[in-house]
VOPAGU-2260 file (C-alpha; in pm, 1 decimal, decimal comma):
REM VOPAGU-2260
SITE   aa  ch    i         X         Y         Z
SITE  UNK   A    0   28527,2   15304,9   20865,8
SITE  UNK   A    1   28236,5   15088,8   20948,8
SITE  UNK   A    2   28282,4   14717,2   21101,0
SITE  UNK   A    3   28287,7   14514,7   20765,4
SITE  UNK   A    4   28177,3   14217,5   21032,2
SITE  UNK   A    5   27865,2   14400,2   21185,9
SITE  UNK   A    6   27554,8   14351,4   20968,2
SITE  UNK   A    7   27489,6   14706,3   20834,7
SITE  UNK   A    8   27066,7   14808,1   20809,0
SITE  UNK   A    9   27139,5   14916,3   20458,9
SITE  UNK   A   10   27241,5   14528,4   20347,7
SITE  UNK   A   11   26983,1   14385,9   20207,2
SITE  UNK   A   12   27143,3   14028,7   20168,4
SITE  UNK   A   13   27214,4   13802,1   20493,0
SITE  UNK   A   14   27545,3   13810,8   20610,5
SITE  UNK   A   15   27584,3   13402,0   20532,5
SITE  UNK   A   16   27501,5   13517,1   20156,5
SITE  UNK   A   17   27876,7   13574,4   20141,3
SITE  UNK   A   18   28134,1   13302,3   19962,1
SITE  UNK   A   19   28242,1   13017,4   20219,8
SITE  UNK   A   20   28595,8   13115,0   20213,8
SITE  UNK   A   21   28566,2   13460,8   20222,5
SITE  UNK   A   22   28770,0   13582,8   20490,8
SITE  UNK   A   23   28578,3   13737,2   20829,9
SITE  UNK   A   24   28707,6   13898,1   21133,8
SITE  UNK   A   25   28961,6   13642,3   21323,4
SITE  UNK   A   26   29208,2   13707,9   21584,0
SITE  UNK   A   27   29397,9   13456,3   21754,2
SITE  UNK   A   28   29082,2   13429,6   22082,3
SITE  UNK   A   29   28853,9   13345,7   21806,4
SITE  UNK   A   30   29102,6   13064,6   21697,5
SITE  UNK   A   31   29158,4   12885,4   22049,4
SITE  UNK   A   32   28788,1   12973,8   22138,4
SITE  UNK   A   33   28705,8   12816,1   21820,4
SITE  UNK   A   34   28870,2   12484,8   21918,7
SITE  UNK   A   35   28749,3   12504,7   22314,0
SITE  UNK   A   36   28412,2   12520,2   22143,3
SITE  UNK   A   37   28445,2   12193,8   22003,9
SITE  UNK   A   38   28538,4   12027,8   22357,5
SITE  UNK   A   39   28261,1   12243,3   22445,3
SITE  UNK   A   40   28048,6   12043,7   22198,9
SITE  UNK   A   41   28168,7   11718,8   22272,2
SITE  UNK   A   42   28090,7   11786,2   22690,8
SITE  UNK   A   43   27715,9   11931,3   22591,0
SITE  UNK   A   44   27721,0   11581,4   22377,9
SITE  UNK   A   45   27795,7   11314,0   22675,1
SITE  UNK   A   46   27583,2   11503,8   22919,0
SITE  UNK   A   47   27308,9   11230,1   22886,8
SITE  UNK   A   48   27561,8   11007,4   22926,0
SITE  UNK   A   49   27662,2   11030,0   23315,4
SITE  UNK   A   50   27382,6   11026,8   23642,0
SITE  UNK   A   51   27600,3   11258,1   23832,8
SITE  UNK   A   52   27678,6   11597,8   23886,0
SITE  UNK   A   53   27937,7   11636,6   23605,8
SITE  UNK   A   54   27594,1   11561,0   23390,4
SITE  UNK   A   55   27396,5   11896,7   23345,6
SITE  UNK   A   56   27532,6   12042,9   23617,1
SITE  UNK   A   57   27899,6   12023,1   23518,0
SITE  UNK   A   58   27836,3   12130,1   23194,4
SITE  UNK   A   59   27676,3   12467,7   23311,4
SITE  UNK   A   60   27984,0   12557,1   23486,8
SITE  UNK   A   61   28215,1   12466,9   23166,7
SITE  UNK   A   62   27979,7   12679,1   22982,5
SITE  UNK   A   63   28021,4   12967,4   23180,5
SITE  UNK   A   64   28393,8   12923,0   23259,1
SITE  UNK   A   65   28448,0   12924,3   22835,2
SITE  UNK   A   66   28176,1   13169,4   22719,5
SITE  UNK   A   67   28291,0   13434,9   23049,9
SITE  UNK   A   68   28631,5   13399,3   22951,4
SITE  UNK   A   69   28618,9   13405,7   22626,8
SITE  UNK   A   70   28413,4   13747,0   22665,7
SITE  UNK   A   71   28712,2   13869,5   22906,3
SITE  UNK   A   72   28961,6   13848,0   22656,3
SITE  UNK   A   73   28786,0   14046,9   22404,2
SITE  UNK   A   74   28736,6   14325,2   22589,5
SITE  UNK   A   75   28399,9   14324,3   22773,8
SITE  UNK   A   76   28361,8   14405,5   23134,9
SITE  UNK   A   77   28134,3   14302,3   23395,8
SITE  UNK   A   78   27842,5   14436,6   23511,6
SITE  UNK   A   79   27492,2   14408,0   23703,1
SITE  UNK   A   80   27313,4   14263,1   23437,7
SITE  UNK   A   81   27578,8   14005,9   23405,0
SITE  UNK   A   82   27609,7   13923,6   23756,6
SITE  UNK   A   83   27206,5   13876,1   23791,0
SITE  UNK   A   84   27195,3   13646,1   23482,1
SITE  UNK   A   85   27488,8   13441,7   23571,3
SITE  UNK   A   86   27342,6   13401,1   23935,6
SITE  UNK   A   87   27020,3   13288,0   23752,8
SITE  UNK   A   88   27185,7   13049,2   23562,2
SITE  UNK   A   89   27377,5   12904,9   23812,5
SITE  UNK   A   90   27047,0   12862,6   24002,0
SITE  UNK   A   91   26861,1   12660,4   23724,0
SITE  UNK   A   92   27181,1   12480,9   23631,6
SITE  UNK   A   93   27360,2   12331,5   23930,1
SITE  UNK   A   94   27072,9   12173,2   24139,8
SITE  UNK   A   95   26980,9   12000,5   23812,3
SITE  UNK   A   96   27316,9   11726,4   23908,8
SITE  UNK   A   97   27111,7   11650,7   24240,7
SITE  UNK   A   98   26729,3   11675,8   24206,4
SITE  UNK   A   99   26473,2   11826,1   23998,7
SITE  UNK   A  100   26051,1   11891,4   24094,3
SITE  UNK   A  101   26004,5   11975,3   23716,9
SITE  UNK   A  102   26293,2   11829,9   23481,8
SITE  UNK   A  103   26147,8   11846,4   23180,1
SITE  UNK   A  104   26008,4   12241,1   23250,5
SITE  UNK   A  105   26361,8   12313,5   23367,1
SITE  UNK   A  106   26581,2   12156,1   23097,8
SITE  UNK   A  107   26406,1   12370,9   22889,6
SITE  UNK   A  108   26411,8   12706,7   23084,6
SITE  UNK   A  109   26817,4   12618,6   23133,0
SITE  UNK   A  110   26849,8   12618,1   22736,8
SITE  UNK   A  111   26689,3   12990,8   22695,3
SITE  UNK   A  112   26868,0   13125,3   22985,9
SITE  UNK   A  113   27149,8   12978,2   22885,0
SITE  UNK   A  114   27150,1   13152,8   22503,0
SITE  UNK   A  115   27013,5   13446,7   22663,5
SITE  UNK   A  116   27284,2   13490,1   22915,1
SITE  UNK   A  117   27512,3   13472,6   22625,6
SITE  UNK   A  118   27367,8   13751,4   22476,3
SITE  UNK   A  119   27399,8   13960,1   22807,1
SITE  UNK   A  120   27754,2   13842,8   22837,0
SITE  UNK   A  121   27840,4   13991,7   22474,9
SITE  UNK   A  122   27626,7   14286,4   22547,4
SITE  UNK   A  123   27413,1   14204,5   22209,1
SITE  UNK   A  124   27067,2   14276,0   22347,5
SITE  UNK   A  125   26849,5   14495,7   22122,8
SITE  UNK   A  126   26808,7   14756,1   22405,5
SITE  UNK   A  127   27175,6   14945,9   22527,6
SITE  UNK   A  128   27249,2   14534,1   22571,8
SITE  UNK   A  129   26987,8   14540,8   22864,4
SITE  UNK   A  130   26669,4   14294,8   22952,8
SITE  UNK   A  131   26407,5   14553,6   22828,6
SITE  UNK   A  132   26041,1   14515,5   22688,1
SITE  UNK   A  133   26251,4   14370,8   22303,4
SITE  UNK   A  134   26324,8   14034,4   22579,9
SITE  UNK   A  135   26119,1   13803,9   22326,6
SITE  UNK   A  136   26307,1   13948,1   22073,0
SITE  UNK   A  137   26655,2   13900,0   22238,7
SITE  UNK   A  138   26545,9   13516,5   22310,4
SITE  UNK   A  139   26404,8   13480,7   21961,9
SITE  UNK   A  140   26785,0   13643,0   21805,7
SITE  UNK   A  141   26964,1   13387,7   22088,2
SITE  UNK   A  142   26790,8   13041,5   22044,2
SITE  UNK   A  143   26703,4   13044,8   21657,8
SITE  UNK   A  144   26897,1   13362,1   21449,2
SITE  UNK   A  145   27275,5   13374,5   21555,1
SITE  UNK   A  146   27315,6   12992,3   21590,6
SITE  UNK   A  147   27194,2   12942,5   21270,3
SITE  UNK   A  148   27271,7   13220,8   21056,5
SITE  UNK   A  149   27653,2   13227,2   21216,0
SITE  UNK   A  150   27620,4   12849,2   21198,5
SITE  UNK   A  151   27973,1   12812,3   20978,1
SITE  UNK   A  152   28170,9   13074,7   21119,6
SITE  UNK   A  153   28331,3   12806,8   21378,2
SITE  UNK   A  154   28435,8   12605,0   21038,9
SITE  UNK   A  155   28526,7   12924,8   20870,1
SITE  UNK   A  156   28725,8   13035,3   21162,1
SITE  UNK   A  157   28904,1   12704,1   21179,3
SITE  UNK   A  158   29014,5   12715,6   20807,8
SITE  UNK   A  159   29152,3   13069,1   20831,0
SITE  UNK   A  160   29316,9   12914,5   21132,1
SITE  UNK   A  161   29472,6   12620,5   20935,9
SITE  UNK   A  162   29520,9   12753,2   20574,2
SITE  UNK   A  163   29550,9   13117,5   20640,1
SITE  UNK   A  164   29807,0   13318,1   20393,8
SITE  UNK   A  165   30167,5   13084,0   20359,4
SITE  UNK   A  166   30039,7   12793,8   20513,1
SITE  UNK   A  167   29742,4   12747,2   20274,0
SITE  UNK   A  168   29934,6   12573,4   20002,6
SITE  UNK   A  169   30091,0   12343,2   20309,1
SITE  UNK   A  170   29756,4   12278,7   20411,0
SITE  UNK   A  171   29612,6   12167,4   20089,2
SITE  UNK   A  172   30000,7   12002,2   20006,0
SITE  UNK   A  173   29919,5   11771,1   20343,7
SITE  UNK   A  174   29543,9   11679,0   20223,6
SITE  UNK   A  175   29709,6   11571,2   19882,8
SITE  UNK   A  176   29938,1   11363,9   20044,5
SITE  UNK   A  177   29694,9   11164,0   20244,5
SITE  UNK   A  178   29440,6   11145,8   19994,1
SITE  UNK   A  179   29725,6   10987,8   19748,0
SITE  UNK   A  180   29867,2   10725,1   20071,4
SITE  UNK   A  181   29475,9   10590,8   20100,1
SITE  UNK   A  182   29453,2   10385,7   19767,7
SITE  UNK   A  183   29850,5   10298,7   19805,0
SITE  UNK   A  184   29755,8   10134,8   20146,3
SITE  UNK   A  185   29473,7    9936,2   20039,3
SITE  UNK   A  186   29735,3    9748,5   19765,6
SITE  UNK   A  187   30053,8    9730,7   20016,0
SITE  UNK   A  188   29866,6    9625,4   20374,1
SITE  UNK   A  189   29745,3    9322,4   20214,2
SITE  UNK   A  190   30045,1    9207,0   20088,9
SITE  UNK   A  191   30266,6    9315,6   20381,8
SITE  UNK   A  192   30012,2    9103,8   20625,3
SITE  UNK   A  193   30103,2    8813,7   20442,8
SITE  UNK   A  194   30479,5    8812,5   20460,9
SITE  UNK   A  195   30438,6    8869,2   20828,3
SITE  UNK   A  196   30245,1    8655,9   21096,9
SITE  UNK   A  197   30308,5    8904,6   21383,4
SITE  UNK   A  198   30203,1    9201,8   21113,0
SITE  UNK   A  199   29900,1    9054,1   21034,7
SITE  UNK   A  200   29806,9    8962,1   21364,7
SITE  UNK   A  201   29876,3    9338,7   21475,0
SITE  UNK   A  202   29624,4    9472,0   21172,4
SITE  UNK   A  203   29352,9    9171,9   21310,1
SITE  UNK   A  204   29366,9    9335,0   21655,1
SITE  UNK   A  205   29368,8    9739,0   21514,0
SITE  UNK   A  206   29107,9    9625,3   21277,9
SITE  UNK   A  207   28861,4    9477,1   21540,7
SITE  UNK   A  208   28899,5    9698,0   21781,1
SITE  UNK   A  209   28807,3   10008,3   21547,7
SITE  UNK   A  210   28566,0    9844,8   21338,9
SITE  UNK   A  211   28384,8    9571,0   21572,3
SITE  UNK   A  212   28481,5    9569,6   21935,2
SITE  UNK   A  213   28323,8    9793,4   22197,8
SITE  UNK   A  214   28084,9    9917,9   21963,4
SITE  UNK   A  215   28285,9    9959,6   21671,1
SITE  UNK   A  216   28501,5   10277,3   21704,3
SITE  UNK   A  217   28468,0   10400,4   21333,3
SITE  UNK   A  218   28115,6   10357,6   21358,4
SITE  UNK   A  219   28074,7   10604,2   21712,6
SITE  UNK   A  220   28340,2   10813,3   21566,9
SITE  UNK   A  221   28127,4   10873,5   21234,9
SITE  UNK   A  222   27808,1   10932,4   21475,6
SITE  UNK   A  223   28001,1   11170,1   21736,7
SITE  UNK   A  224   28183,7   11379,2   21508,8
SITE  UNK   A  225   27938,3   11524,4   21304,5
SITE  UNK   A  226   27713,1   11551,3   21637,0
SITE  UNK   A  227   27973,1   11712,9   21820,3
SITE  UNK   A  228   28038,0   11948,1   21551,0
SITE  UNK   A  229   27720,6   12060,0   21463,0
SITE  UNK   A  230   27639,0   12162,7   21867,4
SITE  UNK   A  231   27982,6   12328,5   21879,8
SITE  UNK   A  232   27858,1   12539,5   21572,9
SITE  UNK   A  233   27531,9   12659,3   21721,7
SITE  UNK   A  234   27643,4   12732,6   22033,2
SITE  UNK   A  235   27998,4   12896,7   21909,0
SITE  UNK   A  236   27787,5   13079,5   21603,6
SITE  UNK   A  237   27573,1   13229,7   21933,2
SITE  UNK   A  238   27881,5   13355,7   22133,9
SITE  UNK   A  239   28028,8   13463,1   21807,1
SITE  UNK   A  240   27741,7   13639,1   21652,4
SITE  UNK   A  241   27690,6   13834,2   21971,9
SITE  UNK   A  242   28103,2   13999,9   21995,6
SITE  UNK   A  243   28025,8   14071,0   21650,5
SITE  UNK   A  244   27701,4   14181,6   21622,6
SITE  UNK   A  245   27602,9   13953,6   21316,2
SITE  UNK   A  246   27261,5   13923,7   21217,6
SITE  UNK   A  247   27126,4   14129,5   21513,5
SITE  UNK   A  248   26937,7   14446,0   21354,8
SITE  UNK   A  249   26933,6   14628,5   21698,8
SITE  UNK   A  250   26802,2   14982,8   21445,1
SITE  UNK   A  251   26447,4   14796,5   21476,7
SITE  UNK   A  252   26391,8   14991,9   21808,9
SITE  UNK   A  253   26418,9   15326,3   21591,3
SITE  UNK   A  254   26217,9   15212,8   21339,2
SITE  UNK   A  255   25959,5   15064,1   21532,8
SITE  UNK   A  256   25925,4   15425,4   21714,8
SITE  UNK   A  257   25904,5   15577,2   21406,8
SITE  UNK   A  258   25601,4   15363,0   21263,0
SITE  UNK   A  259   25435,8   15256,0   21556,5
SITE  UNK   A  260   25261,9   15609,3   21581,4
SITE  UNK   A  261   25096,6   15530,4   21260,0
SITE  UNK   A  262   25141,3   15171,4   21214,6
SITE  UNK   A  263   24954,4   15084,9   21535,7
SITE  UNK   A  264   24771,2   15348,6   21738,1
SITE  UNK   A  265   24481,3   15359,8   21499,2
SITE  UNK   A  266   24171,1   15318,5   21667,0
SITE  UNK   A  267   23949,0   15595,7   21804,3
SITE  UNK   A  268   24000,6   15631,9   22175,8
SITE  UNK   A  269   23558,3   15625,4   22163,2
SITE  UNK   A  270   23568,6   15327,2   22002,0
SITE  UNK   A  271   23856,9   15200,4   22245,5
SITE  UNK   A  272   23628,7   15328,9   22549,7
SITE  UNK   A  273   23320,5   15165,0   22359,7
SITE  UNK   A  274   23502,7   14844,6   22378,2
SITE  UNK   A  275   23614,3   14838,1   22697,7
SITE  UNK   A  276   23287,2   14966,7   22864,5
SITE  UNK   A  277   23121,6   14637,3   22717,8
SITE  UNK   A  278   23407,7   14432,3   22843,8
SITE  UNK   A  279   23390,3   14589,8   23117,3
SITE  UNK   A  280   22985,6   14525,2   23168,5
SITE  UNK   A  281   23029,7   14193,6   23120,6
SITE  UNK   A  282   23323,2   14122,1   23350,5
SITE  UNK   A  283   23096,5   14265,7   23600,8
SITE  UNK   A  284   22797,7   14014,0   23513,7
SITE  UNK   A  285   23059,6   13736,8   23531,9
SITE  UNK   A  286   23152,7   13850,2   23936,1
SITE  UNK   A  287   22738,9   13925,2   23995,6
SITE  UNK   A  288   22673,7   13561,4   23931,9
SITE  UNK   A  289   22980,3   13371,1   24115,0
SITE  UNK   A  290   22944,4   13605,2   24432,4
SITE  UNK   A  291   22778,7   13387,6   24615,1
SITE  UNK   A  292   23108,8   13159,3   24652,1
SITE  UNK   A  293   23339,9   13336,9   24453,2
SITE  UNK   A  294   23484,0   13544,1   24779,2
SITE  UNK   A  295   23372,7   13312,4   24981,1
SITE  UNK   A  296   23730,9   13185,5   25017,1
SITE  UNK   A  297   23862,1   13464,2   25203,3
SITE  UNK   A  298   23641,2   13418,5   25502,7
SITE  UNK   A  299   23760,8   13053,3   25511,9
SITE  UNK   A  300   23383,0   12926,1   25366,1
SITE  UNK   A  301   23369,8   12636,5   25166,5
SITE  UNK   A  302   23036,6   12631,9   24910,4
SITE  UNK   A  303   22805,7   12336,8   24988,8
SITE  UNK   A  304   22818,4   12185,2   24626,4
SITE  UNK   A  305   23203,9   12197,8   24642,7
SITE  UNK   A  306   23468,5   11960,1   24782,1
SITE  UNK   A  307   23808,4   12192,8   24864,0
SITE  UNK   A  308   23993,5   12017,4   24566,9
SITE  UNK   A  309   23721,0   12124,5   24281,4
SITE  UNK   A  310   23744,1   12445,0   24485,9
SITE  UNK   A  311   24091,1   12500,2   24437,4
SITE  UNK   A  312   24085,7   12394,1   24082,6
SITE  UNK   A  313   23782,7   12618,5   23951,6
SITE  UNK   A  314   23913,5   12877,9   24128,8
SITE  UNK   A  315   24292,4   12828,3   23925,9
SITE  UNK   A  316   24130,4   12810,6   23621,7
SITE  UNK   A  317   23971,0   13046,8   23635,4
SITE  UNK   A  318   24260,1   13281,4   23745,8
SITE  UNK   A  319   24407,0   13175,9   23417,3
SITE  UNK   A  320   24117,1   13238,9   23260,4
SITE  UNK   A  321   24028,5   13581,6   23335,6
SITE  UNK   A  322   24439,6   13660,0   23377,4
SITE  UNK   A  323   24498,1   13601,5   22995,4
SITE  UNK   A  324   24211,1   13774,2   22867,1
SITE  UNK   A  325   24259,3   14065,2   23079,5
SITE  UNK   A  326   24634,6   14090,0   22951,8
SITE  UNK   A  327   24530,8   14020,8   22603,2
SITE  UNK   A  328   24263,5   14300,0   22648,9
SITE  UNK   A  329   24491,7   14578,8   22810,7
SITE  UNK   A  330   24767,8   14526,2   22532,2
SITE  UNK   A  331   24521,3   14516,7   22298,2
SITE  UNK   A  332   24373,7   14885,1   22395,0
SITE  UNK   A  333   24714,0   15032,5   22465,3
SITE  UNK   A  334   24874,1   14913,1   22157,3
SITE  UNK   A  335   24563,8   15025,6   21931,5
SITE  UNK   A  336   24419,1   15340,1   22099,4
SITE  UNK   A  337   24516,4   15648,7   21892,6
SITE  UNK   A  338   24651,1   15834,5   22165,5
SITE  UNK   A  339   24933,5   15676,4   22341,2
SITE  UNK   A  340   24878,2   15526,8   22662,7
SITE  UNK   A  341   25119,0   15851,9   22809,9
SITE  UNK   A  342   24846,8   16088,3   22720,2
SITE  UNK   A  343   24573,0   15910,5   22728,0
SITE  UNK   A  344   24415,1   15976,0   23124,1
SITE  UNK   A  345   24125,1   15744,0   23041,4
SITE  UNK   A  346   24293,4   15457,6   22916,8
SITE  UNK   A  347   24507,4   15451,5   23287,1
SITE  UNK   A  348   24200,0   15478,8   23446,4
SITE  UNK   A  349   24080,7   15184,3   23256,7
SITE  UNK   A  350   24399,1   15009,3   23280,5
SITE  UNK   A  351   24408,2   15057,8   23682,3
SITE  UNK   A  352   24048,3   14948,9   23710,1
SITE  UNK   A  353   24120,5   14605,7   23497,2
SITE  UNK   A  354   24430,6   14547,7   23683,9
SITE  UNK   A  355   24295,6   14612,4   24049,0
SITE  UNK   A  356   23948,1   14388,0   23931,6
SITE  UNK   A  357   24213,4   14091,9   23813,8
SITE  UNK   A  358   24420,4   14154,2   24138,3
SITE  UNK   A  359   24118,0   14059,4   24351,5
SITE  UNK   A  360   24022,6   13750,1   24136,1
SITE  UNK   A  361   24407,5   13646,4   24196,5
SITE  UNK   A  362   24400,4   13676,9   24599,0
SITE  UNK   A  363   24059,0   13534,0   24600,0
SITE  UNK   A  364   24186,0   13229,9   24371,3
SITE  UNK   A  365   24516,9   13253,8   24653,5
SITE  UNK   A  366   24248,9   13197,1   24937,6
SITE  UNK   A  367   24072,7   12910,5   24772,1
SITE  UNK   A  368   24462,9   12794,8   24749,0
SITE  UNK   A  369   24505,0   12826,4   25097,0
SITE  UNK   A  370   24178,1   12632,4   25233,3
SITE  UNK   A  371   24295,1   12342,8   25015,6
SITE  UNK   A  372   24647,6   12363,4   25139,7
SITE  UNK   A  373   24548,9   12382,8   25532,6
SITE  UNK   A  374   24306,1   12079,3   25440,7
SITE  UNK   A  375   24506,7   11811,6   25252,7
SITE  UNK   A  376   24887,2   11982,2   25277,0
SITE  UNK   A  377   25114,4   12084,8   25053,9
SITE  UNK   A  378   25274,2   11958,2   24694,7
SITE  UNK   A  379   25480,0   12030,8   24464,7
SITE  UNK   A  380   25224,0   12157,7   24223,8
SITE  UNK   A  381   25032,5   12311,0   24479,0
SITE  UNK   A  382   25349,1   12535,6   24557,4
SITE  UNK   A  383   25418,0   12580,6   24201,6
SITE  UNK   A  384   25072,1   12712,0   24139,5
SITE  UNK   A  385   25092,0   12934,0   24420,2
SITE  UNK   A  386   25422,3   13078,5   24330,6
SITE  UNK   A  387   25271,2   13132,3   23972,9
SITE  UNK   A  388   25006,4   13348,0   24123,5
SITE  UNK   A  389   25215,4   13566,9   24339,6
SITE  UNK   A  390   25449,9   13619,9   24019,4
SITE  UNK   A  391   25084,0   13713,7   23825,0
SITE  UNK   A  392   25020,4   13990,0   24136,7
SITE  UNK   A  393   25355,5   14136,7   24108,6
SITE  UNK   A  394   25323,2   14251,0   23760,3
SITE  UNK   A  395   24987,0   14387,7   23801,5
SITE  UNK   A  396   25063,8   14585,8   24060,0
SITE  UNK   A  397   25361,9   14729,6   23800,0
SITE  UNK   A  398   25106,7   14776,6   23561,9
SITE  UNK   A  399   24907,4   15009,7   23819,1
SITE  UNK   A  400   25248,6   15146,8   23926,9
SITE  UNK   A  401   25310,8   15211,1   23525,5
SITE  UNK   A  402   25014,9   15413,2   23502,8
SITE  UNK   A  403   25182,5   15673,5   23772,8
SITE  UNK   A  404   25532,3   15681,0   23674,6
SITE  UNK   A  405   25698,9   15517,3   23395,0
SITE  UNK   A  406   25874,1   15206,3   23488,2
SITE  UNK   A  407   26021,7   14945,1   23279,2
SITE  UNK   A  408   25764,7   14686,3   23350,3
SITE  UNK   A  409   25861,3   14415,4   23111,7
SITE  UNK   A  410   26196,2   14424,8   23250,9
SITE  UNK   A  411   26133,6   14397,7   23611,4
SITE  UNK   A  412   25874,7   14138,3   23516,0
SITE  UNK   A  413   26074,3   13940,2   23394,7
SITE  UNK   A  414   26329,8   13972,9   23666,4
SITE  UNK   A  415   26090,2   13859,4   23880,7
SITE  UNK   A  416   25979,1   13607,8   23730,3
SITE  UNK   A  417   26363,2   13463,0   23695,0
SITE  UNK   A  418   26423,3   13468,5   24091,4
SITE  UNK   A  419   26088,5   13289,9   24161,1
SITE  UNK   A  420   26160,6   13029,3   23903,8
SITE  UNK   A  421   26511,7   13026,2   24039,3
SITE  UNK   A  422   26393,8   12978,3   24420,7
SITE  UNK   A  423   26206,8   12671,2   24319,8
SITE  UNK   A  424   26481,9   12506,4   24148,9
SITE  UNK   A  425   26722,5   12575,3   24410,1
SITE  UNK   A  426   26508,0   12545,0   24738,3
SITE  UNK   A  427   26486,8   12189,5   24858,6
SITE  UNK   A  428   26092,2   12150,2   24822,8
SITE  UNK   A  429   26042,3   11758,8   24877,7
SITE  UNK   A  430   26268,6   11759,9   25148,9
SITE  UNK   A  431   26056,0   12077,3   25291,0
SITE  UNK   A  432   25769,8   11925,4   25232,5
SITE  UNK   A  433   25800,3   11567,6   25365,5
């Protein structure tokens, strides 16, 4: 019988299109993960309240501690993929308590590590629940779809929890009886203040202390709660959505396959060769007129109209530049060309030649890099940018390798990319530097 809980590719409604209080898929680990969530959600919500470790830092290890366990006890095991995330996110996370070169930039890669690693860790990843060339995909379904779209299950779960079966007429028997006790208070705590000095007195303190000392405790209570609870959602509707498989339409792969042949290859490979001979033409007029300095950087020569830092910086941009439209133009002609880029001899040939041509921009851009460095020193930027462009020569040098034998190059791209973004939050830089 198929998984009631798993969204099926013949539903054409949303899972959330369901009544509130319709019951879903709830065994006791979803009830106590369910709660831990909410401490979970209260810890995510004072983390800008400390300067210490137990600030970001702190909370990335409670993250992992719930979200690992949690995946334990319903039945997934570890693996490789789960080990090299968790090492990444450790690696973003924990210097974050101590120092940061980019805290901003890193704060944000910690949040889409963080709901990606979840995904890993529930084995909910489009692709046989591996990093594979759906990874924008995967990040898309982690930071926006499952917290959103399983954004009440926490609530849901918690209500099964509380009024499930017997105890749902005790449940709603106890929320009767307090909602009768409010009005009967208001009338008898007046009158019992005044036939008491020491009663009153007690109610003056209770009173001040929830309502106007320290803040007023009603008031932070009314801010926190709903705060606490709607980060506890997201976060538990990720975790959740991902052991269930709820909203994740992993058939896309199929159907892409199936429609790509005709939905996508439909240029002619002339016209593709056409267009990339005239690219090509001009991306050789572009070199013809900067060679008098453009290589002049690897023999350590320094043009006569250039200082080393508009050097350097020319030379970046235009690495970026030239890098994007040279990406933009080889997925362009491999996603359009009629004949797939398998079978297609010319379009590796073209692919290898645009690669190895942006390859020797890159080390030339490296070596106006390294003149400014051995002049003025290094920075943090400087180092940043440098480790950018190593990162850039790696994956063209799997897109040559791709021509040869298939490899998955978005997947060992972006593995790469992780442990150099890794190494420079966890290697001491300033410290190196100074």
């Amino acid at each position: 019988m198929e998984d009631k809980n798993r969204v099926s590719t013949e539903m054409d409604l949303p899972l959330e299109s369901e009544p509130f209080f319709k019951e879903i898929k709830v065994d006791k680990w979803d009830k106590i993960f369910a709660v831990a969530y909410l401490f979970l959600g209260y810890g995510l919500w004072k983390t800008g309240q400390y300067d210490s470790f137990f600030n970001i830092s702190g909370f990335v290890l409670f993250y992992i501690a719930v979200v690992s366990l949690y995946c334990f006890v319903k039945g997934f095991h570890i693996n490789g993929e789960k080990i090299f995330w968790s090492i990444i996110l450790l690696g973003i996370g924990l210097p974050y308590g101590y120092y940061s070169i980019m805290p901003l930039a890193q704060l944000g890669m910690l949040a889409i590590v963080g709901a990606y690693w979840t995904l890993v860790m529930t084995e909910a990843l489009i692709l046989e629940g591996n990093t594979s060339s759906w990874v924008f995909l995967d990040v898309w379904h982690a930071l926006v779809i499952l917290p959103f779209s399983n954004f009440l299950c926490q609530i849901r779960v918690l209500l099964q929890s509380l009024f499930y079966k017997s105890q749902k007429k005790i449940g709603i028997m106890i929320l009767l009886g307090i909602g009768i006790s409010l009005p009967v208070l208001v009338i008898i705590l007046p009158v019992l203040s005044q036939a008491d000095a020491g009663f009153s007195r007690m109610l003056t303190r209770v009173f001040e202390r929830v309502f106007v000392f320290e803040g007023g405790l009603f008031l932070q209570l009314c801010i926190e709660i709903p705060v606490v609870v709607i980060l506890s959602s997201l976060m538990f509707g990720t975790v959740y959505g991902g052991i269930y498989q709820r909203n994740i339409e992993k058939d896309i792969c199929k159907e892409y396959k199936e429609i790509s042949g005709e939905g996508f290859h439909i240029i002619p490979d002339v016209a593709i060769y056409t267009f990339a001979g005239i690219i090509g033409f001009t991306y050789l007029l572009f070199i013809a007129f900067q060679a008098k300095y453009l290589f002049s950087a690897c023999v350590g020569i320094l043009p006569e109209s250039f200082t080393y830092a508009e050097y350097a910086r020319q030379g970046f941009f235009e690495l970026c530049g030239i890098t994007a439209f040279n990406v933009l133009l080889l997925f362009f002609m491999n996603i359009f060309a009629r004949t797939v880029t398998r079978e297609n001899k010319v379009l590796s040939v073209i692919n290898i030649a645009f690669s190895t041509v942006t390859i020797l921009l890159l080390i030339t851009a490296m070596s106006k890099m390294g003149m400014y460095i051995t002049a003025y020193g290094f920075t943090i930027k400087r180092i940043q940018a440098s480790v950018f462009m190593i990162w850039l020569c790696l994956v063209l040098f799997m897109i040559i390798c791709h021509q040869k034998k298939k490899i998955p190059l978005v997947r060992w791209a972006v593995f790469s990319g992780a442990v150099l973004y890794t190494l420079l939050c966890i290697l001491p830089l300033e410290a190196m530097i100074s």
